[in-house]
PyMOL Python script that loads the backbone (N, CA, C, O; Angstrom):
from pymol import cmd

cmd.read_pdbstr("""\
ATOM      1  N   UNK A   1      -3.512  -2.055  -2.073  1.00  0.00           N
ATOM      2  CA  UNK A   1      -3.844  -2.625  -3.343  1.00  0.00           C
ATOM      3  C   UNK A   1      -4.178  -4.114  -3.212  1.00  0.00           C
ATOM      4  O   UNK A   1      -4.948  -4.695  -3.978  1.00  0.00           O
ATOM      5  N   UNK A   2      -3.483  -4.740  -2.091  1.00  0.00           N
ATOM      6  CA  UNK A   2      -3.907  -5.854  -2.203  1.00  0.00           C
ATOM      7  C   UNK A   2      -5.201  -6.386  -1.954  1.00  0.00           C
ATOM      8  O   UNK A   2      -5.431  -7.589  -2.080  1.00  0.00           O
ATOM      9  N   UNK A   3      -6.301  -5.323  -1.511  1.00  0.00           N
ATOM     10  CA  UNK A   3      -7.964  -5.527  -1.608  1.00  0.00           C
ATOM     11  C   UNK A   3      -8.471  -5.882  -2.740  1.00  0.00           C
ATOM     12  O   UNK A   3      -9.436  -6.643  -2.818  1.00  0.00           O
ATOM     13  N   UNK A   4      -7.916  -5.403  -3.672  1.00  0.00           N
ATOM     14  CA  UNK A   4      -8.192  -5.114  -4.931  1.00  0.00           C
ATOM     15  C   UNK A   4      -7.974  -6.623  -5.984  1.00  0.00           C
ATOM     16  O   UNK A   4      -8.811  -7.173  -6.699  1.00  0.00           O
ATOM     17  N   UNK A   5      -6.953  -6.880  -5.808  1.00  0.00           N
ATOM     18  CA  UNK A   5      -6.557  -8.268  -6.079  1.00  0.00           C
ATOM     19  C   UNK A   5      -7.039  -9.325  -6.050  1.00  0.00           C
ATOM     20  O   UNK A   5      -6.447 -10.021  -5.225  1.00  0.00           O
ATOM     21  N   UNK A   6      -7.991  -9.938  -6.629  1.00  0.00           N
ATOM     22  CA  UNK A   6      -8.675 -11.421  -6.492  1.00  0.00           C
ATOM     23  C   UNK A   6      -8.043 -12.587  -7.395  1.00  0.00           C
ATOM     24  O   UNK A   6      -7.803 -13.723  -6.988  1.00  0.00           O
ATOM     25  N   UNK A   7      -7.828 -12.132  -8.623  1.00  0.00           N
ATOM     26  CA  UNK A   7      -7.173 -13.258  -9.433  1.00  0.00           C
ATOM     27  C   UNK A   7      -5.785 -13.445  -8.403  1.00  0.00           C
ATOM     28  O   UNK A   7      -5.054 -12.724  -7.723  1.00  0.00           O
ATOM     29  N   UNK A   8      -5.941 -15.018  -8.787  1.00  0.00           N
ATOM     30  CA  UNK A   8      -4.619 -15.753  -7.708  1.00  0.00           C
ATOM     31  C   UNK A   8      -4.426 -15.645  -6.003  1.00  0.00           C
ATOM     32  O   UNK A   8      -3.610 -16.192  -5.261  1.00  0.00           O
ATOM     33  N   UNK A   9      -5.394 -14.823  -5.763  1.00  0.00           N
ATOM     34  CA  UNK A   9      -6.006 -14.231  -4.323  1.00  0.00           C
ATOM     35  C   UNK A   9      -4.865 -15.683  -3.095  1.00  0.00           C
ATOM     36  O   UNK A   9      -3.775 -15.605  -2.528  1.00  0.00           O
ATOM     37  N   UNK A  10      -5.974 -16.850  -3.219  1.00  0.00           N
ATOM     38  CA  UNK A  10      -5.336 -17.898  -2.413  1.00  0.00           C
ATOM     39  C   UNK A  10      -4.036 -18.467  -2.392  1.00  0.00           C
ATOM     40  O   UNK A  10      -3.445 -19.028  -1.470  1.00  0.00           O
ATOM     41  N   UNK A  11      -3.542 -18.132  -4.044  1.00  0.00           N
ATOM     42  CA  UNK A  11      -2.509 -18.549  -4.418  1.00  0.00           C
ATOM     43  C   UNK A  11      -0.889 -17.455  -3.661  1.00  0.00           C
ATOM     44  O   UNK A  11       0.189 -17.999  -3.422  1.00  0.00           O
ATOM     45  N   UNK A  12      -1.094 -16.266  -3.481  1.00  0.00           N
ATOM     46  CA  UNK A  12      -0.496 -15.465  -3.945  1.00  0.00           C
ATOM     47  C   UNK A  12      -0.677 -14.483  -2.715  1.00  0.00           C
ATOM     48  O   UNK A  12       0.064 -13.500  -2.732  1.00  0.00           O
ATOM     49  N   UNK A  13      -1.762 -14.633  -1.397  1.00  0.00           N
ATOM     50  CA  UNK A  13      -2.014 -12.988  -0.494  1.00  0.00           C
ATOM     51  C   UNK A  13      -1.107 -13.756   0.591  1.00  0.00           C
ATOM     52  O   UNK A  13      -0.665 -12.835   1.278  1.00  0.00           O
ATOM     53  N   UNK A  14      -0.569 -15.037   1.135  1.00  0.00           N
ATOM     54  CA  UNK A  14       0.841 -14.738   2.016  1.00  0.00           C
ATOM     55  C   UNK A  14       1.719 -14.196   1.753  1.00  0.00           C
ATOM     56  O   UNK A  14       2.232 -13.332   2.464  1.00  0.00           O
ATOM     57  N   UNK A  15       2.221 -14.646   0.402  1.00  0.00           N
ATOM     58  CA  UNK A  15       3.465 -13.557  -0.275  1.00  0.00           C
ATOM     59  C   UNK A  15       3.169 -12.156  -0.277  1.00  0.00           C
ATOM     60  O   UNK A  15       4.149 -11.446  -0.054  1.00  0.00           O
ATOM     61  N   UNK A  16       2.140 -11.601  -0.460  1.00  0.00           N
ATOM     62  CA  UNK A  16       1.973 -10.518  -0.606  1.00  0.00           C
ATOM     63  C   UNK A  16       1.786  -9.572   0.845  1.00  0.00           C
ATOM     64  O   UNK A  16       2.053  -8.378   0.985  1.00  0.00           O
ATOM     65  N   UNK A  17       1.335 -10.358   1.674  1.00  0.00           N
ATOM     66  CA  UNK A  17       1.046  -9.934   3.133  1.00  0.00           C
ATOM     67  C   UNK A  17       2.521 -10.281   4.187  1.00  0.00           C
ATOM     68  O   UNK A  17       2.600  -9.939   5.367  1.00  0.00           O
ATOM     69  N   UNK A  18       3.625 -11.048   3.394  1.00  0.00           N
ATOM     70  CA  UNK A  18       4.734 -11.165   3.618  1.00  0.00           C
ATOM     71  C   UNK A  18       5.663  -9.749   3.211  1.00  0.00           C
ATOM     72  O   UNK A  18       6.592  -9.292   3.877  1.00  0.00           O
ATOM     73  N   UNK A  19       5.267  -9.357   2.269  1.00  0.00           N
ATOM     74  CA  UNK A  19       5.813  -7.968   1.288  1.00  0.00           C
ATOM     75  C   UNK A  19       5.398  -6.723   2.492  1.00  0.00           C
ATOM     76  O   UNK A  19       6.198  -5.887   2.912  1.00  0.00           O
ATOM     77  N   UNK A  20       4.239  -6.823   2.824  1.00  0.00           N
ATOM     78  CA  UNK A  20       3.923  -5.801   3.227  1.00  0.00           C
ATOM     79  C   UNK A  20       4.278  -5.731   4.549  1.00  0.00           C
ATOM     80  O   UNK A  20       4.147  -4.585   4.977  1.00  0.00           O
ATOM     81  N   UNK A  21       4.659  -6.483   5.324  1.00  0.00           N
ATOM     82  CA  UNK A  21       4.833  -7.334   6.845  1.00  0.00           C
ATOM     83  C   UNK A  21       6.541  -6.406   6.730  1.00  0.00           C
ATOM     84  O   UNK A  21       6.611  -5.289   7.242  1.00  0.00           O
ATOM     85  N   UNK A  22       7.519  -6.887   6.180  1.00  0.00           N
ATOM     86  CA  UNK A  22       8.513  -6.583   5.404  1.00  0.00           C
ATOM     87  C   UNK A  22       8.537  -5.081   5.785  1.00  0.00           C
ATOM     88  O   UNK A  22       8.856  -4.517   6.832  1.00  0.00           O
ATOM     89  N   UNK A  23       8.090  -4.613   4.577  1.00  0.00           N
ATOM     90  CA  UNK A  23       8.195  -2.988   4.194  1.00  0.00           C
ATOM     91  C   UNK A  23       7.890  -2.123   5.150  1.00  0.00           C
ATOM     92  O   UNK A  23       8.596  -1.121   5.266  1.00  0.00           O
ATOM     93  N   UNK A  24       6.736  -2.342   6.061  1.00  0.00           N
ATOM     94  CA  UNK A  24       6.636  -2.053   7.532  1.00  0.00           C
ATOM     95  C   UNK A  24       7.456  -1.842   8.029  1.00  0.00           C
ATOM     96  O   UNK A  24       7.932  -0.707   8.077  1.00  0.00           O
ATOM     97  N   UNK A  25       8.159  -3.294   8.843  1.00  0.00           N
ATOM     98  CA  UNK A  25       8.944  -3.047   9.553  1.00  0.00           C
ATOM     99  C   UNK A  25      10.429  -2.680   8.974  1.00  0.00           C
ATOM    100  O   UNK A  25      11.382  -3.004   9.681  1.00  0.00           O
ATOM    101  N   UNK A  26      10.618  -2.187   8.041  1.00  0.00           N
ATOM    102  CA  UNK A  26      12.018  -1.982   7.451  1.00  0.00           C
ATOM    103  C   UNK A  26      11.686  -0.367   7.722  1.00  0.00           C
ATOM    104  O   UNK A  26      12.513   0.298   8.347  1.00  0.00           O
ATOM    105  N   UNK A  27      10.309   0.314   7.178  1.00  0.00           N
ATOM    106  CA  UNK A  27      10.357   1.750   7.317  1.00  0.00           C
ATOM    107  C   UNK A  27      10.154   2.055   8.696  1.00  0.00           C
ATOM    108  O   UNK A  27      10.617   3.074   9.210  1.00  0.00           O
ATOM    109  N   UNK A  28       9.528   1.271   9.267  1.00  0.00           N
ATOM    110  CA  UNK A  28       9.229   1.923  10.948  1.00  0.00           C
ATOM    111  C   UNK A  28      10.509   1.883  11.566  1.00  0.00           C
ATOM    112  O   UNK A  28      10.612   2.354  12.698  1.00  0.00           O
ATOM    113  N   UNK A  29      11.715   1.289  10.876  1.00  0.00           N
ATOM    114  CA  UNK A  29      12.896   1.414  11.906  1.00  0.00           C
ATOM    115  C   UNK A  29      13.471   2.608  11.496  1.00  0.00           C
ATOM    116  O   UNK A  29      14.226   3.144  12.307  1.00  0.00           O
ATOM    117  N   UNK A  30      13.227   3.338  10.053  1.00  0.00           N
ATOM    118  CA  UNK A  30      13.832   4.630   9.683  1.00  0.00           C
ATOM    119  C   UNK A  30      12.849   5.258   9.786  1.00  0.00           C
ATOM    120  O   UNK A  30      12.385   5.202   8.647  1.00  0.00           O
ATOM    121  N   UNK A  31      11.881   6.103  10.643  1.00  0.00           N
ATOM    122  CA  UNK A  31      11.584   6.601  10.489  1.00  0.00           C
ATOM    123  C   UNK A  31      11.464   7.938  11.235  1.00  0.00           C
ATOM    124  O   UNK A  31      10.578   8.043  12.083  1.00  0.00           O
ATOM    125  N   UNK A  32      11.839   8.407  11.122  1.00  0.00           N
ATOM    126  CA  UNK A  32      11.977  10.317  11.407  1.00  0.00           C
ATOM    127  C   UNK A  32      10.923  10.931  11.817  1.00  0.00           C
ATOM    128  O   UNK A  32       9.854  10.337  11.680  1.00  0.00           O
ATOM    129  N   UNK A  33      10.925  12.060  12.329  1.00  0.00           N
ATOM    130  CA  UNK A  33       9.404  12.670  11.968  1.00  0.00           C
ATOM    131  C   UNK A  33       9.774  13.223  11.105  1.00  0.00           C
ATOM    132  O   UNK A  33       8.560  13.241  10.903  1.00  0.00           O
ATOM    133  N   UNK A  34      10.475  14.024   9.877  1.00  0.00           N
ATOM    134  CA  UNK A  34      11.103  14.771   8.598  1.00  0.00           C
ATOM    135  C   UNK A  34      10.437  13.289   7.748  1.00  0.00           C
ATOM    136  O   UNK A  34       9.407  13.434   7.089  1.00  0.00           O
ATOM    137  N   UNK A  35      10.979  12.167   7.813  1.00  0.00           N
ATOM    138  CA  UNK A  35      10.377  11.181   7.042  1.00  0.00           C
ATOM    139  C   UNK A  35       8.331  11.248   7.160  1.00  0.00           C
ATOM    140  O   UNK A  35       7.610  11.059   6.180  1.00  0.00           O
ATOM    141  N   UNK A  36       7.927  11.484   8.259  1.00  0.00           N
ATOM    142  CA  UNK A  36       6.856  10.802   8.761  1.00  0.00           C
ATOM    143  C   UNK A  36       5.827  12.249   8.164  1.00  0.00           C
ATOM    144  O   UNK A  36       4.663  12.140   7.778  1.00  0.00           O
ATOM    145  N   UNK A  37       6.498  13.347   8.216  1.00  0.00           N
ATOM    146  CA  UNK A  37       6.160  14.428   7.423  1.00  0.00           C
ATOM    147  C   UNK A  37       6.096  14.802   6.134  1.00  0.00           C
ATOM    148  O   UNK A  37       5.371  15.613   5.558  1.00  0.00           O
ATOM    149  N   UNK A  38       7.033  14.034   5.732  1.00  0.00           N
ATOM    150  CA  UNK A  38       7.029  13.905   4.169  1.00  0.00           C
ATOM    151  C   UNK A  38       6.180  12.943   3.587  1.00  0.00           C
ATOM    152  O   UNK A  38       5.633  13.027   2.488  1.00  0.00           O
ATOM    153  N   UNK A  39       6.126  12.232   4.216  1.00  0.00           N
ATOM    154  CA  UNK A  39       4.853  10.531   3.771  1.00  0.00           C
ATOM    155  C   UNK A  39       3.723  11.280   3.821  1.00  0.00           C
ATOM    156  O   UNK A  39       2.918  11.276   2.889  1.00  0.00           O
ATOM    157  N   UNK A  40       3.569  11.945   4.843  1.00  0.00           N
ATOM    158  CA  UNK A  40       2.498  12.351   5.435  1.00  0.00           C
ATOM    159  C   UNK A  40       1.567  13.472   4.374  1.00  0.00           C
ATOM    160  O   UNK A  40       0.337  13.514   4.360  1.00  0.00           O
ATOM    161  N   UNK A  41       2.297  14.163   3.692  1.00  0.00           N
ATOM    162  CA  UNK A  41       2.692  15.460   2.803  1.00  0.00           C
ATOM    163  C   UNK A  41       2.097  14.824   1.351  1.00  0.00           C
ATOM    164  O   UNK A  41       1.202  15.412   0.745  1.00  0.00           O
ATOM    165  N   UNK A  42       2.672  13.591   0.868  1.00  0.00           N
ATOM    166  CA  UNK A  42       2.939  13.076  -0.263  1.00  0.00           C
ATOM    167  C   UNK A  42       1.817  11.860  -0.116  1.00  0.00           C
ATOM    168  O   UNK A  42       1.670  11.189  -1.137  1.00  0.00           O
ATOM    169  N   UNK A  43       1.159  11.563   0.822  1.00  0.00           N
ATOM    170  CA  UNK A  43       0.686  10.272   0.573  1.00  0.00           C
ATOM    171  C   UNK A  43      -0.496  10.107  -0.641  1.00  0.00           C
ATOM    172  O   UNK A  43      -0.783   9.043  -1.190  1.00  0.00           O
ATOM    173  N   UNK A  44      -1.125  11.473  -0.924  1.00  0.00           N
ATOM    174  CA  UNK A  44      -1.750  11.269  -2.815  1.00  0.00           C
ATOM    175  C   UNK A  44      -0.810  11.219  -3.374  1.00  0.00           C
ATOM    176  O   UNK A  44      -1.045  10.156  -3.948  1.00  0.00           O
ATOM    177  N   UNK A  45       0.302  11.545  -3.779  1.00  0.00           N
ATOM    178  CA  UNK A  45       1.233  11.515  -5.077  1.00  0.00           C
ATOM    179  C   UNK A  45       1.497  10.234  -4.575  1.00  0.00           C
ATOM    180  O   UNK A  45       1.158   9.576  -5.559  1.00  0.00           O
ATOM    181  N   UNK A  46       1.851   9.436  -3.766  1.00  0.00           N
ATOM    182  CA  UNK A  46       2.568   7.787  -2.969  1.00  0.00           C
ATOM    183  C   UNK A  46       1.350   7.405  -3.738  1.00  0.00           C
ATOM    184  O   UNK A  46       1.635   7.006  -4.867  1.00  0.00           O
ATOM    185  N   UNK A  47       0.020   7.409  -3.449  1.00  0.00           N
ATOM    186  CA  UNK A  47      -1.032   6.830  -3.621  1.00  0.00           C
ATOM    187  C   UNK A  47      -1.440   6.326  -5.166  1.00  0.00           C
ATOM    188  O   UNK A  47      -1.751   5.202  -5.559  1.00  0.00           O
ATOM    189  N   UNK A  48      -1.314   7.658  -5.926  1.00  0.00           N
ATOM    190  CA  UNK A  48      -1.324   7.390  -7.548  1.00  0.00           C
ATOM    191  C   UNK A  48      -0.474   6.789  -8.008  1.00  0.00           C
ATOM    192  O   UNK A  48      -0.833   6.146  -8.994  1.00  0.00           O
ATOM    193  N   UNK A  49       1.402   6.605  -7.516  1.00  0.00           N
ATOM    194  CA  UNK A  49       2.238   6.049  -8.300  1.00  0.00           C
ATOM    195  C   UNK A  49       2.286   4.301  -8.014  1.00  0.00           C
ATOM    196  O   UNK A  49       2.902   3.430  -8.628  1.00  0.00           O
ATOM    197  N   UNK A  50       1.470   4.214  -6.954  1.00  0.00           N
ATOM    198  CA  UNK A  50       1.046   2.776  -6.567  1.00  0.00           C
ATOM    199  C   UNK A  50      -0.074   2.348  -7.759  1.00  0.00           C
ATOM    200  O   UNK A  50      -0.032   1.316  -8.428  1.00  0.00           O
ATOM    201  N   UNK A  51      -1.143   3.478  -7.849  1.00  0.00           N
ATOM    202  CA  UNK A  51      -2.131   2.494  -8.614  1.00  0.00           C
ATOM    203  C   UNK A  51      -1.799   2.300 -10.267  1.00  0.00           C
ATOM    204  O   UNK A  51      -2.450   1.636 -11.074  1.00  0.00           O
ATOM    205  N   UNK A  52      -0.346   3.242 -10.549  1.00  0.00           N
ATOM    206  CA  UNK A  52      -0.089   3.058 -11.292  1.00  0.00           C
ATOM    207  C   UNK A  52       0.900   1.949 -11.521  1.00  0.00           C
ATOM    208  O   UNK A  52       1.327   1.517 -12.592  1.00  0.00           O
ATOM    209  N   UNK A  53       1.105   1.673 -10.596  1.00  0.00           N
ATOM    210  CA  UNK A  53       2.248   0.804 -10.451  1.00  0.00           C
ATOM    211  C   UNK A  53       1.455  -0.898 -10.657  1.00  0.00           C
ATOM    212  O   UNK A  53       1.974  -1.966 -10.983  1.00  0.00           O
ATOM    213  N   UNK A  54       0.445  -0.656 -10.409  1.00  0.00           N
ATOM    214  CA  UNK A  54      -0.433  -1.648  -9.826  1.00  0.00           C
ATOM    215  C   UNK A  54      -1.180  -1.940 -10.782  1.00  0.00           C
ATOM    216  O   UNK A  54      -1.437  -3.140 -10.682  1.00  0.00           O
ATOM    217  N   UNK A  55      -1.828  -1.363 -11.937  1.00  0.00           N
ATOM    218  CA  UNK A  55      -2.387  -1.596 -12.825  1.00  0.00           C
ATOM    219  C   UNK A  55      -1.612  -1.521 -14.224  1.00  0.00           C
ATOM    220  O   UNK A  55      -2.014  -1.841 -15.342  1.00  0.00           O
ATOM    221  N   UNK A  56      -0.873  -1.210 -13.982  1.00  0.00           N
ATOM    222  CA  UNK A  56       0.513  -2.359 -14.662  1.00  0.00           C
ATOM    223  C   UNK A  56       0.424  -3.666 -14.817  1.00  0.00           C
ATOM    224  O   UNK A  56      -0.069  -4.433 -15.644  1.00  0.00           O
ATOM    225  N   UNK A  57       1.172  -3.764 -13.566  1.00  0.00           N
ATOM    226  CA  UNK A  57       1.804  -5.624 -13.199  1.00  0.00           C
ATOM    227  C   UNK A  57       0.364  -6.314 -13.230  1.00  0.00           C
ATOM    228  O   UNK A  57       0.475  -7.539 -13.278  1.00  0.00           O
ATOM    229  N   UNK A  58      -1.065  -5.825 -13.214  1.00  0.00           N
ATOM    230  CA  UNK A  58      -2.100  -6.656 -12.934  1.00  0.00           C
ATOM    231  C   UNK A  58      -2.813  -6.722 -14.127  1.00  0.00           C
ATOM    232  O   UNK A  58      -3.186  -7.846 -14.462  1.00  0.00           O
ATOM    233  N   UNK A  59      -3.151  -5.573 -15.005  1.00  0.00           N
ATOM    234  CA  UNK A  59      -3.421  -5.046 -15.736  1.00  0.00           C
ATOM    235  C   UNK A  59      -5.363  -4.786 -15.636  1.00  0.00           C
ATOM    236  O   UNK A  59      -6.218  -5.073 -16.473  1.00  0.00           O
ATOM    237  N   UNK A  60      -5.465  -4.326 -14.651  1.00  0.00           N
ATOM    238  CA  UNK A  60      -6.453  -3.907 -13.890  1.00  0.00           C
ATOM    239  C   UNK A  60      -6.933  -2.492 -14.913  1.00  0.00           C
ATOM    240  O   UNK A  60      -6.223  -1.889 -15.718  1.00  0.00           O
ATOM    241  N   UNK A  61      -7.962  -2.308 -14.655  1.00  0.00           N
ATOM    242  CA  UNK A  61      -8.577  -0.555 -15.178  1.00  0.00           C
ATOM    243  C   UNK A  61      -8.392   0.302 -13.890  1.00  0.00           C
ATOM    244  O   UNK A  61      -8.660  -0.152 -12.778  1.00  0.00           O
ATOM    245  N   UNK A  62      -7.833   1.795 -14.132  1.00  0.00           N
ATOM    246  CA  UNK A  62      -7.328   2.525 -13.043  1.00  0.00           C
ATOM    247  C   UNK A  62      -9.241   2.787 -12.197  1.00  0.00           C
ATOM    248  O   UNK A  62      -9.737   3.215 -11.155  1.00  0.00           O
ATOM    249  N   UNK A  63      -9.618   2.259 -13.358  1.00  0.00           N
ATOM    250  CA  UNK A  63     -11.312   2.839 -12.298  1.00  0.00           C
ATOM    251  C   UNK A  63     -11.510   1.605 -11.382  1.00  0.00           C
ATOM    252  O   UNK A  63     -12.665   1.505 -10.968  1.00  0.00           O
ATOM    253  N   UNK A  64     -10.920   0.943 -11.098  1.00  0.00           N
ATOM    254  CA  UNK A  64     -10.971   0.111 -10.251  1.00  0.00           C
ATOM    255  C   UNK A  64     -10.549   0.472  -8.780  1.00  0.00           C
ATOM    256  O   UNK A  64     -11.079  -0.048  -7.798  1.00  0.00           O
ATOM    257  N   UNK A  65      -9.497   1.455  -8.714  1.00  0.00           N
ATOM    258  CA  UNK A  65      -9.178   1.923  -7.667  1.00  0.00           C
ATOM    259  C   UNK A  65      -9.781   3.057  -7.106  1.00  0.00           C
ATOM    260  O   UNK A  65     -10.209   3.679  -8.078  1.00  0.00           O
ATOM    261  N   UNK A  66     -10.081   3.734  -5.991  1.00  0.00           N
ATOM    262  CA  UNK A  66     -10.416   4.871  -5.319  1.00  0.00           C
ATOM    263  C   UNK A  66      -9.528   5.810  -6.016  1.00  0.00           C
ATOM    264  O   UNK A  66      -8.310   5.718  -6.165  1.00  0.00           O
ATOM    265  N   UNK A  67     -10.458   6.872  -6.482  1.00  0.00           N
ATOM    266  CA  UNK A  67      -9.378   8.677  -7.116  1.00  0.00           C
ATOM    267  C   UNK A  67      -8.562   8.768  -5.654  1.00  0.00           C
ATOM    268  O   UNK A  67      -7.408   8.993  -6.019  1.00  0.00           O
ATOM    269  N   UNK A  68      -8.557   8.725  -4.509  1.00  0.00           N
ATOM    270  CA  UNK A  68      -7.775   9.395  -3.532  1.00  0.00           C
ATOM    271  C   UNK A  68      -7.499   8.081  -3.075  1.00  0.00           C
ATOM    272  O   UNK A  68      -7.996   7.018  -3.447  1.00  0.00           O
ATOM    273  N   UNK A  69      -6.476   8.345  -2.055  1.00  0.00           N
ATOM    274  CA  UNK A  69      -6.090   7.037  -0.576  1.00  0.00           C
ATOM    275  C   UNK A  69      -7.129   6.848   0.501  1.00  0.00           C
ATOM    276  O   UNK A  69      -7.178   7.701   1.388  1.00  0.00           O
ATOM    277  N   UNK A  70      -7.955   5.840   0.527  1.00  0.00           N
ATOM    278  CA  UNK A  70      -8.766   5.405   1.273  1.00  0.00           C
ATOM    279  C   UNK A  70      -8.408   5.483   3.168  1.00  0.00           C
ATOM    280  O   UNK A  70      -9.153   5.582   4.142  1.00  0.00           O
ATOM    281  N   UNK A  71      -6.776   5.370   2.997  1.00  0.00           N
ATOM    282  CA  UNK A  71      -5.932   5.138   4.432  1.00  0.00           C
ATOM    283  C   UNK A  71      -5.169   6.059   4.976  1.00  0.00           C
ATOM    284  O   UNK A  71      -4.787   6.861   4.123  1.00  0.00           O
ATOM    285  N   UNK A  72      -4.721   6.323   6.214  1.00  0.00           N
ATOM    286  CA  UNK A  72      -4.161   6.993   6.767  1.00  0.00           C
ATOM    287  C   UNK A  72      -2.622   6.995   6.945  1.00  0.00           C
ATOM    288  O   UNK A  72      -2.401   5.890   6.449  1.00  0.00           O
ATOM    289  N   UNK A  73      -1.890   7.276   7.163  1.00  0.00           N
ATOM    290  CA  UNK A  73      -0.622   7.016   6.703  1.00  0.00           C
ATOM    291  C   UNK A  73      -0.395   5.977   7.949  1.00  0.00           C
ATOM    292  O   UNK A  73       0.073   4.843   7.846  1.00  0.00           O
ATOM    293  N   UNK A  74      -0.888   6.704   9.302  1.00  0.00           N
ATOM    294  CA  UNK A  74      -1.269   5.526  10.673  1.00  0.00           C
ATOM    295  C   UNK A  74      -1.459   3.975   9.947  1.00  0.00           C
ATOM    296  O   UNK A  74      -0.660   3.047  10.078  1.00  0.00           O
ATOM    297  N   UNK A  75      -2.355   3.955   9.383  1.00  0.00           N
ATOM    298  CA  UNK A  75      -2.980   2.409   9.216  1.00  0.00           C
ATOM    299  C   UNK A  75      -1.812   2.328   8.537  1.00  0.00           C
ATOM    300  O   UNK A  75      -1.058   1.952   9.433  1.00  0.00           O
ATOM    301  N   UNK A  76      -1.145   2.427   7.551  1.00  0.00           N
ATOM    302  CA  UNK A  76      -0.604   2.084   6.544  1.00  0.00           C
ATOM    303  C   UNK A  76       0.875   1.582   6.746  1.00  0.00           C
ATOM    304  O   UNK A  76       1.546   0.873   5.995  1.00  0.00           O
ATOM    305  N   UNK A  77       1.280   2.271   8.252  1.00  0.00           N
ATOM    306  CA  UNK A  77       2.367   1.772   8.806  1.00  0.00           C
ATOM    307  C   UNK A  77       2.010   0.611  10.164  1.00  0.00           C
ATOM    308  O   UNK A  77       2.833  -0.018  10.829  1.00  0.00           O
ATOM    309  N   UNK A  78       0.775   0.604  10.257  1.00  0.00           N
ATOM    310  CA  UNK A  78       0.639  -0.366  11.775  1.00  0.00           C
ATOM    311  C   UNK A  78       0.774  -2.013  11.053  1.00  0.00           C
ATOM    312  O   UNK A  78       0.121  -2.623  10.205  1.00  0.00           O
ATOM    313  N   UNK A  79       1.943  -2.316  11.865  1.00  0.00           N
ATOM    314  CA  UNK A  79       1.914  -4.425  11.624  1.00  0.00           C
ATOM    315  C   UNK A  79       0.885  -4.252  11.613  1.00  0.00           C
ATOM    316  O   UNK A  79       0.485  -3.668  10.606  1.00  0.00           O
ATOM    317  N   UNK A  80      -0.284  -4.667  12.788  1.00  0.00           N
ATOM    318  CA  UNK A  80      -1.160  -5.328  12.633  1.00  0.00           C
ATOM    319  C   UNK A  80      -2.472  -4.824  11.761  1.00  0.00           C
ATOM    320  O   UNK A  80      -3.454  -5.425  12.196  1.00  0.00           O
ATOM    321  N   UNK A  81      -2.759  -4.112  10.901  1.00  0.00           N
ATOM    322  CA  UNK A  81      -3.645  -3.471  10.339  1.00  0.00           C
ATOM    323  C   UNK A  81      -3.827  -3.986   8.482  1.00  0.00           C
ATOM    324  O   UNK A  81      -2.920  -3.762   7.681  1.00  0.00           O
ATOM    325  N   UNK A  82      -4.608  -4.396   8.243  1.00  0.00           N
ATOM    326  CA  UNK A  82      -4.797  -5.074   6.766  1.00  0.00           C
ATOM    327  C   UNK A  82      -6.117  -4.335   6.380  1.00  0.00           C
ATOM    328  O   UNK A  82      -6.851  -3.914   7.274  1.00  0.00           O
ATOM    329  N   UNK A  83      -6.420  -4.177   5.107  1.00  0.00           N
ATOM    330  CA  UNK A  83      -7.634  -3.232   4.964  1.00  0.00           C
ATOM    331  C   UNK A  83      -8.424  -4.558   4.713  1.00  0.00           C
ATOM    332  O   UNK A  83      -7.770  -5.549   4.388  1.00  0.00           O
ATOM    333  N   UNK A  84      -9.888  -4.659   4.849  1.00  0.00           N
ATOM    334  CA  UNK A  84     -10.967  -5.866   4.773  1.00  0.00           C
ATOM    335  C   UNK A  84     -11.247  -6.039   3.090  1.00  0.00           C
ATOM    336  O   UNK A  84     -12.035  -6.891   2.680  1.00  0.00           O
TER     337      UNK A  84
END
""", "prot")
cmd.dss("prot")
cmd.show_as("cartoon", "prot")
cmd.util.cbc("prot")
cmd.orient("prot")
């Protein structure tokens, strides 16, 4: 989601690339293959409750986002990987 994001962009994408830096490495230390199967399983339902989550707090139009997950659950857990 944070592609998506331009208002406050400069102000606001370390914190946010700090969040995600974070959440990474907190799930890659639990992660299972039962976990990695279930992400794996769920990542449209993960995907919608984000853009809902997301056009909330932003107050964005949901047509702003892709109908499906653009990413792989791979990218989505690699540190080094940020979408352009």
């Amino acid at each position: 989601m944070l592609q998506y994001w331009q208002q406050e962009y400069d102000y606001n994408y370390r914190h946010w690339r700090g969040e995600i830096a974070t959440f990474r490495v907190q799930i890659n230390k639990i992660m299972t293959t039962n976990l990695e199967n279930y992400l794996s399983e769920e990542l449209e339902n993960i995907y919608q409750d984000a853009v809902y989550i997301v056009t909330e707090k932003t107050g964005l139009d949901q047509s702003v986002f892709s109908e499906n997950s653009c990413y792989s659950l791979l990218q989505l857990l690699d540190k080094n990987w940020l979408p352009r």
